[in-house]
C-alpha positions as CSV (number, residue, x, y, z in Angstrom):
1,X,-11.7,-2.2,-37.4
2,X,-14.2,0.3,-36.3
3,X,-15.2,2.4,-39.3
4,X,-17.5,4.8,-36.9
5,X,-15.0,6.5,-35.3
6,X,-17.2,9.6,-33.6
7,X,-14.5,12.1,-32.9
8,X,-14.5,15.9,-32.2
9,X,-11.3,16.0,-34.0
10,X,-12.0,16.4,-38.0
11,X,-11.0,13.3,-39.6
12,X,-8.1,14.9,-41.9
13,X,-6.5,15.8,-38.4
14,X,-6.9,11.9,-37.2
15,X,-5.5,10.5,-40.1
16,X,-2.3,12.6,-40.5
17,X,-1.4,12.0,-36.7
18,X,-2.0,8.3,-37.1
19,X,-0.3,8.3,-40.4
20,X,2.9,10.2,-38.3
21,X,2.4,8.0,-35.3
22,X,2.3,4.8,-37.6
23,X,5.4,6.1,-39.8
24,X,7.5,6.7,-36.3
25,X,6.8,3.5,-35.2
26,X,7.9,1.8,-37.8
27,X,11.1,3.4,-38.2
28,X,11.2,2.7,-34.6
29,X,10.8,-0.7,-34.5
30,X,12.9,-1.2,-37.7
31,X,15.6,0.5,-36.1
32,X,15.5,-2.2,-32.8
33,X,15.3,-4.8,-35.3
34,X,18.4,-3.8,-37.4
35,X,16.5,-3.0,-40.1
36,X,17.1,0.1,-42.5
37,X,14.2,2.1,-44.0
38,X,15.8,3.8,-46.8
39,X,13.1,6.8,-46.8
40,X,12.7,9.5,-44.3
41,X,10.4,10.2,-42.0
42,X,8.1,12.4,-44.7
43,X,8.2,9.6,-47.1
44,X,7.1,6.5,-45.2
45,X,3.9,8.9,-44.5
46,X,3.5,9.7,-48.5
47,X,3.9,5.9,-49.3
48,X,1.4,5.4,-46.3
49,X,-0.8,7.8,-47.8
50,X,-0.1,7.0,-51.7
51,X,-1.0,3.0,-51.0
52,X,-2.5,2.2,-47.8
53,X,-4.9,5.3,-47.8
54,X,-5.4,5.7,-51.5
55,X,-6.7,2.0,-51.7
56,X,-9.6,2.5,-49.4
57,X,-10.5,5.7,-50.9
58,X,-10.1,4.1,-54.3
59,X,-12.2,0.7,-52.8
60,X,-15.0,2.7,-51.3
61,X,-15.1,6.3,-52.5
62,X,-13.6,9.5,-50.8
63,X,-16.1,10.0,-47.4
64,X,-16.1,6.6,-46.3
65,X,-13.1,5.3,-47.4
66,X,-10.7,8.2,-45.4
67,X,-13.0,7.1,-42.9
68,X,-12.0,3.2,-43.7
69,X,-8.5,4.1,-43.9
70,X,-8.3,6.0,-40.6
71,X,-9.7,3.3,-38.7
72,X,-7.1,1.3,-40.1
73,X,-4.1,3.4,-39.2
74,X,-5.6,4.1,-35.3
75,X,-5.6,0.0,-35.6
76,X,-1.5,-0.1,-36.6
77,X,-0.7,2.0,-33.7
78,X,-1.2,0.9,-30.2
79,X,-3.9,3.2,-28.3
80,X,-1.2,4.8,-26.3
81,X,0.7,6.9,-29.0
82,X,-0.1,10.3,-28.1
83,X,1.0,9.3,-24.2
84,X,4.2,7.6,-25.2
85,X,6.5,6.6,-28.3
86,X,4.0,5.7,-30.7
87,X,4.5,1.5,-31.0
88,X,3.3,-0.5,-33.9
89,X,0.3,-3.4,-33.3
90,X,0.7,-6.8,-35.1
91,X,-1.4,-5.7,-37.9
92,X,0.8,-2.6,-38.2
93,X,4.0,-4.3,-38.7
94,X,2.5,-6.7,-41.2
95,X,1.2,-3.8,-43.7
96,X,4.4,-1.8,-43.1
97,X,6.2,-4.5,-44.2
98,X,4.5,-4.8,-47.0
99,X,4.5,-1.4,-47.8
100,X,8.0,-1.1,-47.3
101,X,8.6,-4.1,-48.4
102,X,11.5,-2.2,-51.3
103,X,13.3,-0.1,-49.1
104,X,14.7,-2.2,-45.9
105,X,18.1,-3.4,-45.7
106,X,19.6,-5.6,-43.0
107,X,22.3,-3.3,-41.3
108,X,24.9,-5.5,-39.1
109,X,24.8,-5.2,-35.5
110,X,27.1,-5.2,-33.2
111,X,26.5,-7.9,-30.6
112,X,27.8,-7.2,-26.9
113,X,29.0,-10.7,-24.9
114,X,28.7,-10.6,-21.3
């Protein structure tokens, strides 16, 4: 995890569109996996922001721990996300999981023989 990102962009910009790209993905990759996230879209990024961001900021102060956290997030996604549909890493799926841990439910799917 690099926690020196150097950036033009202001790291309050950075860390919403990883925390958008991050909570996409998920419900993305849920969805292939016949998985149901029962939150929308603007609550997977509060519960990202109320326990994967808070921690760090709790951990290691405000400055350094958004800084912590964003690094983190940009590590979740893959480097791509602003070229094409955002896709969770390893790491990514793992703290999602956790996170969401609650709020999945296996939905059936219908399986096509050919």
């Amino acid at each position: 995890m690099n926690t020196n990102n150097q950036s033009c962009i202001p790291v309050e910009l950075r860390i919403a569109l990883y925390r958008r790209a991050v909570a996409c993905a998920y419900q993305t990759t849920c969805q292939r996996y016949g998985i149901q996230v029962a939150l929308s879209l603007d609550a997977l990024e509060a519960k990202i922001a109320n326990e994967v961001e808070a921690f760090h900021v709790a951990e290691h102060g405000p400055e350094l721990g958004v800084e912590i956290a964003c690094a983190m997030l940009g590590d979740m996604v893959t480097p791509d996300f602003l070229d094409a549909s955002p896709r969770l890493t390893t790491l990514g799926e793992r703290v999602m999981d956790e996170v969401c841990q609650h709020h999945l439910k296996t939905v059936r799917l219908n399986a096509t023989l050919h």
